[in-house]
N, C-alpha and C positions, 0 to 999 in steps of 0.2 A: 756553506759547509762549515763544520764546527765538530770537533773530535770526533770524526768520524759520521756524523749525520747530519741530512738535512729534514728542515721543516719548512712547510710552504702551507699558510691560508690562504682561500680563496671567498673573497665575497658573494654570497647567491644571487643568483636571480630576482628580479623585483616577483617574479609568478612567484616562489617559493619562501620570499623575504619573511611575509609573514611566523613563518613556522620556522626558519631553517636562520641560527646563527653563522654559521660559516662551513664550508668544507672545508678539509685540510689533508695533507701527505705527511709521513713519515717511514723514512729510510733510513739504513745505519748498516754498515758491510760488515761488522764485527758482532758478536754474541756480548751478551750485557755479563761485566762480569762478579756482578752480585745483584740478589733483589733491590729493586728499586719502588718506592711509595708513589702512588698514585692520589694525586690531592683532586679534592673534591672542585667542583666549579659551580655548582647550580643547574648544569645542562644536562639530560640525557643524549645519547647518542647512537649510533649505528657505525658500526666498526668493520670492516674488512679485513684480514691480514691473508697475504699472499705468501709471508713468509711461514718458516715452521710455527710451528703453535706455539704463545706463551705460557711458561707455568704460572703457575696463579697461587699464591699463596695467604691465606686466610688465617683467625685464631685458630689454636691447638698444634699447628704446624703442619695440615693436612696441603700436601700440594697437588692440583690439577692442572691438566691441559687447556686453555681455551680452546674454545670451538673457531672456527675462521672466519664466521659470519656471524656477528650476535647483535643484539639492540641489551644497551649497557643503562640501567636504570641508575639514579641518582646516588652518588655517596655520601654517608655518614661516618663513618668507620673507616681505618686503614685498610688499604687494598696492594699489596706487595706481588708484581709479577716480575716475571724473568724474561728475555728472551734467548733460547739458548743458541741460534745462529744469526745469519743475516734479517733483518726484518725490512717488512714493506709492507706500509698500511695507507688507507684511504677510509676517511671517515665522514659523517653528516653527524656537526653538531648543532643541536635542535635549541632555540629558545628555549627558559627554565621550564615555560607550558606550551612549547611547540610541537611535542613529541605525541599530543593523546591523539588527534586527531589522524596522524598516521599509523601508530599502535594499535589503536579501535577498543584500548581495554584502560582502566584506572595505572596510573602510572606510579602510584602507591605500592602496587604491585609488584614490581619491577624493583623498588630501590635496595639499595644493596648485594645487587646480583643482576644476574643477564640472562636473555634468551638465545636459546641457539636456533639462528635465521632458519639454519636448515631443515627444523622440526617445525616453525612456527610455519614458512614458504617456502617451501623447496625448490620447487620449478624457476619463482623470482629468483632466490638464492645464487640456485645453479649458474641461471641463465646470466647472470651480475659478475657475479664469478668468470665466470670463462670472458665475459664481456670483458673485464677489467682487466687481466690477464693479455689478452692480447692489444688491449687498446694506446692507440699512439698516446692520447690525452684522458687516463680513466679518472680522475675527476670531472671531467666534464659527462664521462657516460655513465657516473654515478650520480650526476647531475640531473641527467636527462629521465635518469628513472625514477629520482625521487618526484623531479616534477609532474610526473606523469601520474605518479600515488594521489598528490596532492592536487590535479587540478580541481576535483570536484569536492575537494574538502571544505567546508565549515570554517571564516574566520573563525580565530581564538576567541575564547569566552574573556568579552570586554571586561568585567569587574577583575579577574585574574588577573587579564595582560594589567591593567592597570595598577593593582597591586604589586606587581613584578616591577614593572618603570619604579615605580615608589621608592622599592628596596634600593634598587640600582642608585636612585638619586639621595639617597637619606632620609627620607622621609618618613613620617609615622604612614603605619597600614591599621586601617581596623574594620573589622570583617566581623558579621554576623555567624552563627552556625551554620547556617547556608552557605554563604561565602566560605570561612575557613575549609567547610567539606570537599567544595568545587575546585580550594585550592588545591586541598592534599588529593586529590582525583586528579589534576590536569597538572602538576607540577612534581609531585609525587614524595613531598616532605612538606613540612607546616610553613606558616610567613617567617616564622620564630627562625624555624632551621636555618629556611633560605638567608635571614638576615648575616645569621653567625657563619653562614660561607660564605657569603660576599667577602663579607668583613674580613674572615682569613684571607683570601686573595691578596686584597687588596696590601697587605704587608709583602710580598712577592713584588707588585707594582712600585711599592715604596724603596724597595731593597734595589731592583732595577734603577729608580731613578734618581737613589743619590745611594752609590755603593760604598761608599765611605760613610755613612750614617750611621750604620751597625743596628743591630736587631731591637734595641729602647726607640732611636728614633724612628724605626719602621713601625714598632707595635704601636706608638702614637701616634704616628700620621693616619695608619688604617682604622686608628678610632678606639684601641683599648685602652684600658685605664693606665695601665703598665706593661713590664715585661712580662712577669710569671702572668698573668690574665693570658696572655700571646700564649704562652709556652703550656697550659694546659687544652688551647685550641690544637698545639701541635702535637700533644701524644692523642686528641681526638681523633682529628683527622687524617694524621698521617703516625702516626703510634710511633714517631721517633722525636730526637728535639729536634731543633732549628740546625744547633751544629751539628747532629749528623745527617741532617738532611743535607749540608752546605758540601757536605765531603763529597756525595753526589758530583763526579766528573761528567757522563754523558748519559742518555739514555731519553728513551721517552716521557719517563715520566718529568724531567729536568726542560725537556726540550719543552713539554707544553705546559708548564707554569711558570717558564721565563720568557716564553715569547707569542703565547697566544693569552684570550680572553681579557683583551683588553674594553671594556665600555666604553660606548660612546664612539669607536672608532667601527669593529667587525660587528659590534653588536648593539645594543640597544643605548640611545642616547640617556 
């Protein structure tokens, strides 16, 4: 527990390993008490919220309701939600290119926005829903039905995963017009993107492991040239700087880039 919330990952299944970085929970008894920035990771995902809806706030200042079951396509762009009372979520975060094969459509599609589960499956939706709800352990029966998506699924497209490991590990990627299209089809941003959100992360990881380092030595350990290089990754992706993301006391978006999507550990070595 931690100002008011907790977060728990859970590692998948070797059946779903392939496709599925981790499950995870989050809970919090309190409403968030201002918008909080959503940072990007690489991953698409599948979201549940049990609790009231979050508002969702996008350019021009137009604010929406989340739906409570959506499959949440890759970020580029800042993403600011609220949650206005108790929250309780359960989610499936998917490998960078884990997600085509259970989607069944270009994951291109998808970025920058969501689907509402309830319009795509309903019946699944529902049926998950009520299941999660009453379930002693609903990660695990959120478990149980991804596995059951995926038992007759298609490994991942090798040249992709492969290019993905690359990123992860520093590596140069190079990709034909074929390859590059497969990527932005099964990944759903370019090698280029992916690289420059890894790369912001990993300043998150840096800041976590030596908190006394302060924001120069985190932008250089994650690999930028400098500070201000960092600091216009941060009005990218999360449209505020570093320090007012750090004023950030609790919340989810605080909770899952301080303490999940760590490589090499939940997810890909």
């Amino acid at each position: 527990m931690s100002d008011g919330f907790t977060y728990e990952e859970r590692k998948p299944s070797a059946a779903i390993r392939p496709w599925v970085r981790c499950l995870w929970t989050y809970t919090r008894t309190e409403a968030d008490s201002q918008p909080q920035p959503i940072c990007a990771d690489g991953c698409p995902e599948l979201i549940l919220d049990l609790g009231p809806p979050h508002e969702e706030r996008r350019g021009g200042g137009a604010v929406a309701l989340q739906p409570e079951a959506m499959f949440v396509g890759q970020l580029t762009q800042p993403l600011w939600i609220q949650a206005p009372g108790p929250t309780r979520v359960f989610a499936v975060r998917f490998e960078p290119d884990g997600a085509f094969e259970w989607l069944g459509r270009p994951i291109q599609t998808v970025t920058d926005t969501h689907l509402d589960l309830m319009a795509l499956r309903p019946q699944w939706t529902e049926a998950l829903l009520n299941a999660l709800t009453e379930a002693p352990d609903p990660l695990s029966d959120l478990e149980a039905a991804i596995t059951s998506d995926l038992a007759a699924a298609p490994e991942p497209d090798a040249r992709v995963r492969s290019a993905v490991e690359a990123l992860h590990a520093d590596r140069a990627v190079s990709l034909d017009r074929s390859g590059q299209r497969q990527f932005l089809k099964r990944v759903g941003v370019s090698a280029r993107d992916l690289k420059a959100i890894l790369r912001f992360r990993k300043v998150f990881d840096a800041i976590e492991a030596d908190e006394g380092g302060g924001w120069v030595s985190a932008a250089l350990s994650a690999g930028y040239f400098d500070q201000p290089q960092m600091a216009r990754d941060f009005r990218r992706f999360l449209g505020c700087t570093a320090t007012e993301w750090a004023c950030q006391k609790a919340g989810l978006a605080r909770a899952i880039v301080s303490q999940s999507y760590k490589p090499g550990t939940t997810g890909l070595a």
